[in-house]
N, C-alpha and C positions, 0 to 999 in steps of 0.2 A: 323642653322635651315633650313630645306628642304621644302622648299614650292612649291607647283607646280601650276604655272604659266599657267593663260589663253591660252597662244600660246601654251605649249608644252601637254595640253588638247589638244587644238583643231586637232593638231598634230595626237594625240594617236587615236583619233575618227575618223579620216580621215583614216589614216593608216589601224587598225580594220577594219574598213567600207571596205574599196580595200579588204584585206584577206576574207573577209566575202562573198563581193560580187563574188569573184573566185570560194571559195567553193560550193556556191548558184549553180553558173551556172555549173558547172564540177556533180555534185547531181543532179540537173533539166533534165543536156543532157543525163545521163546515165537514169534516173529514166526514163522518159517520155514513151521509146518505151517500158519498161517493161508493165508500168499500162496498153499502149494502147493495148498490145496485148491481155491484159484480159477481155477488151470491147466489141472485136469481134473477134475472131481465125480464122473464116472461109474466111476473105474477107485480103488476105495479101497485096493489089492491093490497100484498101481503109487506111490499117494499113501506110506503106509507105507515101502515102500522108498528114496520120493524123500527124505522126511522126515530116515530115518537116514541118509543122503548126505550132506545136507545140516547135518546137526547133528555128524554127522563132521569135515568140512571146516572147521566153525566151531571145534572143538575144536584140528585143525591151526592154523589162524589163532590163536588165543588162545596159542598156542605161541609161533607167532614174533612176537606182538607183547610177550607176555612176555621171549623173547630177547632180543632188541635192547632193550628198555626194561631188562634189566640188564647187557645189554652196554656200552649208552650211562652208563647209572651206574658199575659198575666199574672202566671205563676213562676217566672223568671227563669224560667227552665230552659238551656238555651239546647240541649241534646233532643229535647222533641222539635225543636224549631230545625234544628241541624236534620234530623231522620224527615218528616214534613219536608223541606227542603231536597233533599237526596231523593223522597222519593215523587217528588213534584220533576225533576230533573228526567228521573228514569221515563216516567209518563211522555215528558215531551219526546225525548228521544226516542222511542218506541213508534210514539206517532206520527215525527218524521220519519223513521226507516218503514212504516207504514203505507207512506203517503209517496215515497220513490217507490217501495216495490213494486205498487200497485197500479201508478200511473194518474194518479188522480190530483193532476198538476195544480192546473185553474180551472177547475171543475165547480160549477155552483152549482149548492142544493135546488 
């Protein structure tokens, strides 16, 4: 009989979590200068600065979702891995309905 074992869950959600959290940010770094260029076209002096703000801030974030995603694992705690996960989920989805609304297909920064 195959049972699958607390450890080798919390394993699976940890693991997911890291793939998840790579894709997030490789999607955030491309996407970002697209959106920003459609806020303001005329000012590329202010685009630039927005850009690295904003690719900053993603860098923070990729932080604490790595945190809590081995926080949640090394304290076996598989409901912060489960919330980390849900909301590593919501992130990507957002910034694909981001990235159709907007138009910014295969746009490179």
């Amino acid at each position: 009989m195959n049972i699958i074992t607390p450890d080798i869950l919390l394993l699976s959600l940890f693991i997911l979590n890291i793939l998840l959290v790579l894709l997030d940010a490789s999607l955030g770094y491309h996407l970002a200068p697209c959106l920003l260029r459609m806020a303001d076209p005329d000012e590329p002096e202010t685009q630039e600065h927005a850009v690295r703000t904003v690719r900053g801030m993603l860098t923070v974030l990729v932080m604490l979702y790595m945190f809590f995603n081995c926080w949640g694992y090394f304290r076996g705690n598989s409901g912060l891995l489960l919330v980390v996960t849900g909301m590593l989920l919501f992130d990507l989805g957002a910034q694909a309905y981001l990235r159709r609304r907007s138009g910014c297909k295969d746009e490179q920064p």
